[in-house]
C-alpha positions in Angstrom: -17.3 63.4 42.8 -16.6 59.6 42.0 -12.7 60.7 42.9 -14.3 60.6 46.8 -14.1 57.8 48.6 -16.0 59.1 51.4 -18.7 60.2 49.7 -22.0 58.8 47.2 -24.6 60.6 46.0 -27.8 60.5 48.4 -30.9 58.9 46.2 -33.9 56.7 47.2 -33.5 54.9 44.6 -30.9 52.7 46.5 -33.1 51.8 48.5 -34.8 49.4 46.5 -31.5 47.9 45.8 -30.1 47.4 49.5 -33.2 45.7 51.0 -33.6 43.5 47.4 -30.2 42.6 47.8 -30.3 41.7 52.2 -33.9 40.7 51.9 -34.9 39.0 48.4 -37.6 36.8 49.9 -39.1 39.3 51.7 -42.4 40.1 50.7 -42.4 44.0 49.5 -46.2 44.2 48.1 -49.3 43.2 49.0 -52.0 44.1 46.8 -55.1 42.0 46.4 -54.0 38.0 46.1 -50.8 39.6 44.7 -47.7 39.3 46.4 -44.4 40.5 45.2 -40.9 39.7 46.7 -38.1 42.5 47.2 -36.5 40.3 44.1 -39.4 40.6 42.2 -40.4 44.1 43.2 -36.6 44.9 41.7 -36.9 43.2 38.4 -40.3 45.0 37.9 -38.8 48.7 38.7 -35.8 47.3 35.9 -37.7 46.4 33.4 -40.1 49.5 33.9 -35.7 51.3 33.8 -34.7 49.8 31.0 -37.8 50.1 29.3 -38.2 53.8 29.6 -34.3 54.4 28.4 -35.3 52.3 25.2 -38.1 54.3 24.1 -35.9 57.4 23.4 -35.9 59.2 26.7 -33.3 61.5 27.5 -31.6 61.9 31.2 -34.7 64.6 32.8 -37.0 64.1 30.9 -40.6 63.7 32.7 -43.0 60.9 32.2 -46.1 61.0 34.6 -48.3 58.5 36.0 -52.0 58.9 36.5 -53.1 56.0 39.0 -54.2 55.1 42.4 -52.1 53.3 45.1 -51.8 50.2 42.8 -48.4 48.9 42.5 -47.5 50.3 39.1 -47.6 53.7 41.3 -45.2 52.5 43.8 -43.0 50.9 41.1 -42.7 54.4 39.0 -41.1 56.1 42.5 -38.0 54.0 41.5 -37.9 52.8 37.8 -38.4 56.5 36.8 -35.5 57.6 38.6 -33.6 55.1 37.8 -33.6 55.6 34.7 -32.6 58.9 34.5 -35.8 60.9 34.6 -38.0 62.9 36.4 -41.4 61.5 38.2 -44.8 63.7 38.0 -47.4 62.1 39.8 -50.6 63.5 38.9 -53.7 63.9 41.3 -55.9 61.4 40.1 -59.1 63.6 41.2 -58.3 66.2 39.1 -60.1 66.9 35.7 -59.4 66.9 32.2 -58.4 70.5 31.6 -56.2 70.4 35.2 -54.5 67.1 34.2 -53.9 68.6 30.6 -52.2 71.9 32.3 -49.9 69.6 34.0 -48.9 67.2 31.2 -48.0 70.3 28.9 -46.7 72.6 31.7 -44.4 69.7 33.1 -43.3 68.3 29.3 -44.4 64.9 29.9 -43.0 62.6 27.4 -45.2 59.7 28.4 -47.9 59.5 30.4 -48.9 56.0 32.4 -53.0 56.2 33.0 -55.1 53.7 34.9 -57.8 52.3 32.8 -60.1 54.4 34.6 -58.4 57.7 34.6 -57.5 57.1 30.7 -60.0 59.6 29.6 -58.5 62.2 31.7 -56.4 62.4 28.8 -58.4 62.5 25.6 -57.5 66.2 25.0 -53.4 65.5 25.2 -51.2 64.7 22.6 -48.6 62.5 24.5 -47.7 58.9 24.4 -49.9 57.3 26.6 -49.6 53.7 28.4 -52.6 52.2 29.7 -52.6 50.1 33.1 -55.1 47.6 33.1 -54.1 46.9 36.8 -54.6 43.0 36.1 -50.6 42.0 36.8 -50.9 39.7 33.8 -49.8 39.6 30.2 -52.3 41.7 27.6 -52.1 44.6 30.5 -50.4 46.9 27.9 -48.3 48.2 31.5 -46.9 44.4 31.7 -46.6 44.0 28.2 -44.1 47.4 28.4 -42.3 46.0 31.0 -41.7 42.5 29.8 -40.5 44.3 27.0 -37.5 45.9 29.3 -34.1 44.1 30.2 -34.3 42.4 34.3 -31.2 43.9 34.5 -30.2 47.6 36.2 -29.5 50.2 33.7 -26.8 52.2 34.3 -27.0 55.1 36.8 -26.9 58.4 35.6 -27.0 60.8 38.8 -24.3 63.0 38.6 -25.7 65.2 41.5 -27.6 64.4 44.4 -29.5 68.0 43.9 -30.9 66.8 40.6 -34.6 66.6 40.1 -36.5 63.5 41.1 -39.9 64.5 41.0 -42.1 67.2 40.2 -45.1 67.6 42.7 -48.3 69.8 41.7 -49.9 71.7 44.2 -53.6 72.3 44.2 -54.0 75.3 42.3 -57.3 76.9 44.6 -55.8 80.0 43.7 -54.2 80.3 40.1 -52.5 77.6 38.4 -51.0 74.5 40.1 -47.2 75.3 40.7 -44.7 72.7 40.1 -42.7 71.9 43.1 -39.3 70.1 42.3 -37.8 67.6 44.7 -34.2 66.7 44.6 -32.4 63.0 44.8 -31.3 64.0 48.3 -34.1 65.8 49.6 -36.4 62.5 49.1 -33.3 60.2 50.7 -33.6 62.5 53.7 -37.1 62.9 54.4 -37.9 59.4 53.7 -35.5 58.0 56.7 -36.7 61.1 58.6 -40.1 59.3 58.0 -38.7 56.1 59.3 -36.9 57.3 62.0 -39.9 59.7 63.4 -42.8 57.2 62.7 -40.7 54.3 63.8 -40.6 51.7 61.3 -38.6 48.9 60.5 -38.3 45.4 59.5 -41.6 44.1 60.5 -44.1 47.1 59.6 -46.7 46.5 57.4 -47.3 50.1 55.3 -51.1 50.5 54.5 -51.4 53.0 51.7 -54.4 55.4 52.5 -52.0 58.3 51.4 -52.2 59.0 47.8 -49.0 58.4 46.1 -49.4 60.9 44.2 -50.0 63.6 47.1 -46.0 65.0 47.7 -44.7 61.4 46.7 -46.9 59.6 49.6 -45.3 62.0 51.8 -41.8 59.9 50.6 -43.1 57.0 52.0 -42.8 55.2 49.1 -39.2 55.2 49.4 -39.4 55.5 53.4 -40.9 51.8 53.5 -38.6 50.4 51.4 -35.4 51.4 53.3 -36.8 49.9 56.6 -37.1 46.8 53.6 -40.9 46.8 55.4 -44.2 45.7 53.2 -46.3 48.4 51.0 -50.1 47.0 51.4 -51.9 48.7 48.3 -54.9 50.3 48.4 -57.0 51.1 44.7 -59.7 53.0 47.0 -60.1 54.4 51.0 -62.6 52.6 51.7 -63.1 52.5 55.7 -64.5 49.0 55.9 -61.4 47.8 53.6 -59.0 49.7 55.9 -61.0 47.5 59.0 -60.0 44.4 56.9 -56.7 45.3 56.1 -55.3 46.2 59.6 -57.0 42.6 60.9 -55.9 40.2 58.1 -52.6 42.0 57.0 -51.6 43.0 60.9 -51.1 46.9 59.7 -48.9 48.3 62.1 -48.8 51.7 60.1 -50.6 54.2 58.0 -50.8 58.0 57.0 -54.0 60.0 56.0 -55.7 63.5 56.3 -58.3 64.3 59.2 -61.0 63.7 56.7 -60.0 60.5 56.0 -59.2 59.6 60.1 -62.9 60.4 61.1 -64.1 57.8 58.6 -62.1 55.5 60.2 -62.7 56.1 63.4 -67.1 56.4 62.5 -66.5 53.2 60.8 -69.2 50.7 62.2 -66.6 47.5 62.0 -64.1 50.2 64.3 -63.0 48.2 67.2 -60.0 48.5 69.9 -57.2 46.5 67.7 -55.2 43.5 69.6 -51.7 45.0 68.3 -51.4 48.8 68.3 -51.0 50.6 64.8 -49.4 54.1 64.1 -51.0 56.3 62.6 -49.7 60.0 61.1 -51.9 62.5 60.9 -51.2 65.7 58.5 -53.5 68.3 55.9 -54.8 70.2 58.8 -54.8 70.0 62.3 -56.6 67.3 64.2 -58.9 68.2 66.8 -58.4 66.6 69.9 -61.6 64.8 69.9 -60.0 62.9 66.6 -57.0 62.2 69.0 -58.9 61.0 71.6 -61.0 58.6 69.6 -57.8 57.1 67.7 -56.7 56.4 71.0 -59.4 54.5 72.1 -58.8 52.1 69.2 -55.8 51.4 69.9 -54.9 53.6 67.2 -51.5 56.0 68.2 -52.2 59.1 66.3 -48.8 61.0 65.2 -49.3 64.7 64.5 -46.8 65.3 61.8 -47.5 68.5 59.7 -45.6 70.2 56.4 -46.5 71.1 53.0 -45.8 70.5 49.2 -43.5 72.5 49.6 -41.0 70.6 52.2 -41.8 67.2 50.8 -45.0 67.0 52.9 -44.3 66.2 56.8 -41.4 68.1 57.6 -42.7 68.5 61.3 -44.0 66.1 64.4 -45.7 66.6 67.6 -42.7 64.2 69.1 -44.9 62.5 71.8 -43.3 62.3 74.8 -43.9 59.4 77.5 -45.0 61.5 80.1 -47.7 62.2 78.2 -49.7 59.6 78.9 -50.0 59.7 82.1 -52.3 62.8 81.3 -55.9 62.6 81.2 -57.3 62.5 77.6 -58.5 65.6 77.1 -54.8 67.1 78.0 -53.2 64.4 76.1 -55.2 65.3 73.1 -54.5 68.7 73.0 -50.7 69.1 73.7 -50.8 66.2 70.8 -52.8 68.4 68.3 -49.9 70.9 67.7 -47.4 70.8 65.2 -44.7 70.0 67.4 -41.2 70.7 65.6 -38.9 69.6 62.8 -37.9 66.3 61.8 -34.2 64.8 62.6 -33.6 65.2 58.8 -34.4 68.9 58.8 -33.6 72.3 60.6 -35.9 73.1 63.5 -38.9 75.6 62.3 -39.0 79.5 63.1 -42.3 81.2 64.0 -41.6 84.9 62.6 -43.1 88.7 62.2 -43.2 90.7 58.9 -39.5 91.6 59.3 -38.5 87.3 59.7 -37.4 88.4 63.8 -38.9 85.5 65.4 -42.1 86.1 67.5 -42.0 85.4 71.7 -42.4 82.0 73.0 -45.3 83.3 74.5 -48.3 80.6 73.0 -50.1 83.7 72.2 -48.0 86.0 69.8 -49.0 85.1 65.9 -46.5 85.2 63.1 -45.3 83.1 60.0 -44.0 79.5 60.0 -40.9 79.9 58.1 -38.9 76.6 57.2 -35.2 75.7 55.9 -32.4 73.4 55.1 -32.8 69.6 53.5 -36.4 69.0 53.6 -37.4 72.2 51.4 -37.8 71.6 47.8 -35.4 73.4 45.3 -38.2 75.8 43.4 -41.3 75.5 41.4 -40.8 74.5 37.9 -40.5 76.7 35.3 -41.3 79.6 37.6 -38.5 81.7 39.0 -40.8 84.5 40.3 -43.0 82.6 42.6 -39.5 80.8 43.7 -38.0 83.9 44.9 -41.1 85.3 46.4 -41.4 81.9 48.3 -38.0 81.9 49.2 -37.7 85.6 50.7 -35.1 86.3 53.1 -33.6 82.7 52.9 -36.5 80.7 54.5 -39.6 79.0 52.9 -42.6 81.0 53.6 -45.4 78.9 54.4 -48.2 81.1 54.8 -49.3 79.2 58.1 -49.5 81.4 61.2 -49.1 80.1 64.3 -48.0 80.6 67.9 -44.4 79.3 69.4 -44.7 77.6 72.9 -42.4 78.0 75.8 -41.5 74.5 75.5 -40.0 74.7 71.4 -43.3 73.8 69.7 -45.2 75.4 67.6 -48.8 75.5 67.0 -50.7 76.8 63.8 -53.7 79.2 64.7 -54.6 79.7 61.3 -53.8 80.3 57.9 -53.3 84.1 57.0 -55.9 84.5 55.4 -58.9 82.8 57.7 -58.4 85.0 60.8 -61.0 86.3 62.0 -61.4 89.9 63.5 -64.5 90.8 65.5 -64.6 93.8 67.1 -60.6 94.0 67.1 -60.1 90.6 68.6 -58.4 88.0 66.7 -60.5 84.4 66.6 -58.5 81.7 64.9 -61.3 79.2 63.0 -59.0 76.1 63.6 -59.8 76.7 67.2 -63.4 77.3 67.0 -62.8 74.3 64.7 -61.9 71.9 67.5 -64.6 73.3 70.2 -67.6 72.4 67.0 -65.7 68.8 66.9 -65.6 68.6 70.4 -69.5 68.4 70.1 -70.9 64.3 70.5 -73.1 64.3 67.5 -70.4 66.5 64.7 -68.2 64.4 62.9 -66.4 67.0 60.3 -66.3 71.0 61.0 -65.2 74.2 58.9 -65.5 77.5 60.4 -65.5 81.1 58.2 -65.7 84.8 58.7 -69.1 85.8 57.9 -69.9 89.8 57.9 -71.5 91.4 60.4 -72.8 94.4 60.8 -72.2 95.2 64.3 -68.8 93.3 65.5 -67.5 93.4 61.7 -66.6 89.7 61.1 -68.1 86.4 63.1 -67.4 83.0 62.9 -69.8 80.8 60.9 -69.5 77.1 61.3 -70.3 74.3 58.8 -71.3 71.1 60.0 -71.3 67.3 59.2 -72.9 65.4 61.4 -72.6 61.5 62.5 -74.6 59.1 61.5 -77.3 58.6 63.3 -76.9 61.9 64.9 -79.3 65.0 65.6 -78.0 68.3 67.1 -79.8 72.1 66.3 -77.9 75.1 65.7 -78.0 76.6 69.2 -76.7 73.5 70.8 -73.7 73.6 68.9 -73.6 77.4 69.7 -74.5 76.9 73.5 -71.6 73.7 73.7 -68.9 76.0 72.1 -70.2 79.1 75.1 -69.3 76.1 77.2 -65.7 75.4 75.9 -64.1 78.8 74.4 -64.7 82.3 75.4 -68.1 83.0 74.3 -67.2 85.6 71.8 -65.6 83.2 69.9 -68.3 81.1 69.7 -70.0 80.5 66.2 -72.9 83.2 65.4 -74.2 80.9 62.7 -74.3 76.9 61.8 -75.2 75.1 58.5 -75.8 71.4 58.1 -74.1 70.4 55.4 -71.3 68.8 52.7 -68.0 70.4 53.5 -66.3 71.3 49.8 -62.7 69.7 49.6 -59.6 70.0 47.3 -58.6 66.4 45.9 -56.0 65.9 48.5 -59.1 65.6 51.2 -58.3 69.5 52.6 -61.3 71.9 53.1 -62.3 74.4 50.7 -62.7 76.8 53.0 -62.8 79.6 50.8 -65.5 78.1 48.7 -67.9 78.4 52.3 -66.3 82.2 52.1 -67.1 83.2 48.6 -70.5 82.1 49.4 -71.1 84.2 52.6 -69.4 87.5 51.0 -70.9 86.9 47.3 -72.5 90.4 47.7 -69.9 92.6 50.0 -67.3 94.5 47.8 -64.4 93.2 50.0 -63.7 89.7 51.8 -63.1 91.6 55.1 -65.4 93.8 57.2 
């Protein structure tokens, strides 16, 4: 298509090279007492280019990275592409037989591993480059890329649908699926994150996000085209974050509920002089979480998606008038998904035979997704593709309700509704009534069996610091919130099981409750 002059090829690798080019001297990394310019952020991601191309690599070929949010991480989002290849970022809390499934399922020719993670990959046979993370010569990562040219190599995109990256999911049931992103799907939902989460010249980009979780979300990419500043993070620590948005002036960051709550428990939390966005996505927030952001001058952003649409492909879309509401109100119009980004087609809410369900906030179906935000398959597996893809829309699994006013709210995922006594109980709201509680700080509610009603709610509990509350409080504050068949029959004190990405393992809590029924549903 070079014969068109009205058209380019979408990639987020220019990025890198318009804000290097308007902004040299602008600082693009913070990490530590390391600071790297746009030029020098440019000259690294060339080198790390050029490099690549010279150790025999063919145009797609993969090469993965094993680290935290360091800034070889950030710097693989663009040298790898640029160079021609294809990007796996692998979860960094996985272990050594998941990480060697997705070396030799993806083909990885080369594998870069943070010191610590190095032995992650004793049982692979690939090439492996360790990162020392020190930013100085004898770091065998530096030493590869002072090895590489400071020039750009020469781009090789032919089509803005090619493979950029190739996301795992989290495999809780089966193997981990490899979802493929394309050049233009990342361009597009990385200015969607831009335009939604309103960043620009003067943000300051904590990274509580994993990189390697769906790309960061694409905010690797989305922070460089506002030509704003990535602040690494190695580890989410909640009294580093405290630092960090005092002595960096954070205006921005992204993280799961789990990882909100510490934030907002943290003893140094305070109401912040300058007001920081904050998106929130990996399950719904409860509206206590909302509430207590906002006191801390903390604007939470409901934004929700999956893998599979290049995480957040939806937003709650506050609107102004909204505030004027009181909290409780506030924090519960905030809490639902809201609808689809600028960058993607508006979501559907549909039955078994895709008609979409009544705008009614109480009919349940599907939330079904389409158009540039959807990633083009799963690697190397054309059956789950098609079964995803049924009917023309991405099938997410997540049921929900569709609002008079456009929005949609999840109510649960398939598989966690609840029926007692023929009534329908979604945990995610039983969820947010436990939350509501003073002394709970994290909540997971189950179907446990029971013999009269057939199913009840069980809820598992993590309580504050500090903080006592019995089972039947819990139980007698839910009777006081939701209907009171819907409150919990049961609650345990204890750890809530999670997936790497900070998600609940809800169906670990389940397997132990129905270990010795026949079937998961009564």
């Amino acid at each position: 298509m070079a014969d068109k002059v009205y058209r380019s090829e979408l990639t987020p690798v220019h990025f890198l090279r318009r804000s290097a080019y308007m902004f040299p001297d602008k600082t693009a990394v913070v990490y530590g007492e390391r600071r790297y310019s746009y030029r020098d952020l440019e000259e690294r991601v060339d080198r790390l280019a050029s490099r690549l191309r010279d150790s025999g690599l063919e145009k797609g070929d993969r090469v993965a990275f094993l680290c935290p949010n360091t800034p070889p991480m950030l710097e693989a989002h663009f040298g790898v592409p640029a160079a021609g290849l294809v990007l796996v970022a692998i979860n960094t809390r996985l272990g050594k037989d998941e990480v060697k499934y997705i070396v030799e399922h993806s083909g990885a020719r080369m594998v870069f591993a943070d010191a610590e993670l190095e032995k992650l990959l004793a049982d692979v046979e690939v090439e492996t480059v360790r990162i020392d993370d020190t930013g100085e010569a004898g770091d065998p990562y530096e030493d590869f890329l002072a090895e590489g040219s400071p020039e750009p190599v020469d781009f090789v995109l032919e089509d803005e649908e090619e493979t950029i990256s190739i996301n795992y999911t989290s495999g809780t049931t089966g193997k981990p699926k490899g979802v493929m992103y394309t050049h233009r799907g990342g361009y597009l939902s990385a200015l969607g994150n831009v335009i939604e989460t309103g960043m620009g010249y003067s943000t300051k980009y904590l990274w509580t996000l994993p990189m390697f979780h769906c790309n960061g979300w694409t905010f690797p990419w989305a922070v460089t085209a506002a030509a704003a500043t990535h602040v690494c993070l190695r580890r989410v620590e909640p009294d580093r974050i405290w630092e960090l948005f005092e002595s960096e002036g954070i205006t921005h960051y992204c993280a799961a509920p789990t990882v909100q709550i510490g934030i907002v428990n943290e003893d140094a939390a305070h109401a912040l002089d300058t007001p920081v966005t904050a998106a929130i996505a990996g399950a719904p927030p409860s509206p206590t979480l909302l509430g207590g952001l906002l006191e801390l001058n903390i604007n939470p952003m409901h934004i929700y998606g999956l893998t599979e649409t290049y995480g957040p492909l939806t937003t709650s879309g506050v609107h102004p008038e909204w505030e004027d509401l009181d909290m409780e109100e506030r924090s519960r119009v905030m809490a639902r998904q809201g609808q689809g980004y600028v960058t993607s087609d508006l979501v559907r809410v549909v039955d078994e035979n895709i008609n979409d369900v009544p705008q009614d906030a109480e009919t349940m179906g599907e939330i079904v997704m389409h158009g540039n935000m959807v990633a083009k398959g799963y690697f190397e597996n054309e059956e789950a593709t098609e079964e995803a893809f049924e009917g023309g829309w991405y099938h997410s699994g997540d049921m929900a309700v569709w609002h008079p006013d456009g929005y949609v709210e999840i109510r649960d995922r398939n598989k966690d509704i609840i029926i007692s006594g023929g009534e329908n109980i979604s945990t995610i709201e039983v969820e947010q009534a436990v939350m509501g509680h003073p002394a709970v700080m994290e909540a997971a509610v189950v179907a446990i069996p029971d013999e009269k009603w057939g199913e009840r709610p069980k809820a598992f509990v993590v309580l504050k610091k500090g903080q006592e509350a019995t089972e039947q409080e819990i139980i007698d504050y839910c009777k006081e919130h939701i209907a009171r068949f819907k409150a919990p029959a049961a609650v345990e004190f204890t750890e809530l099981p999670k997936t790497s990405t900070g998600k609940v393992q809800k169906f670990v809590l389940r397997d132990k409750e129905w270990a010795n029924s026949e079937k998961k549903v009564n």
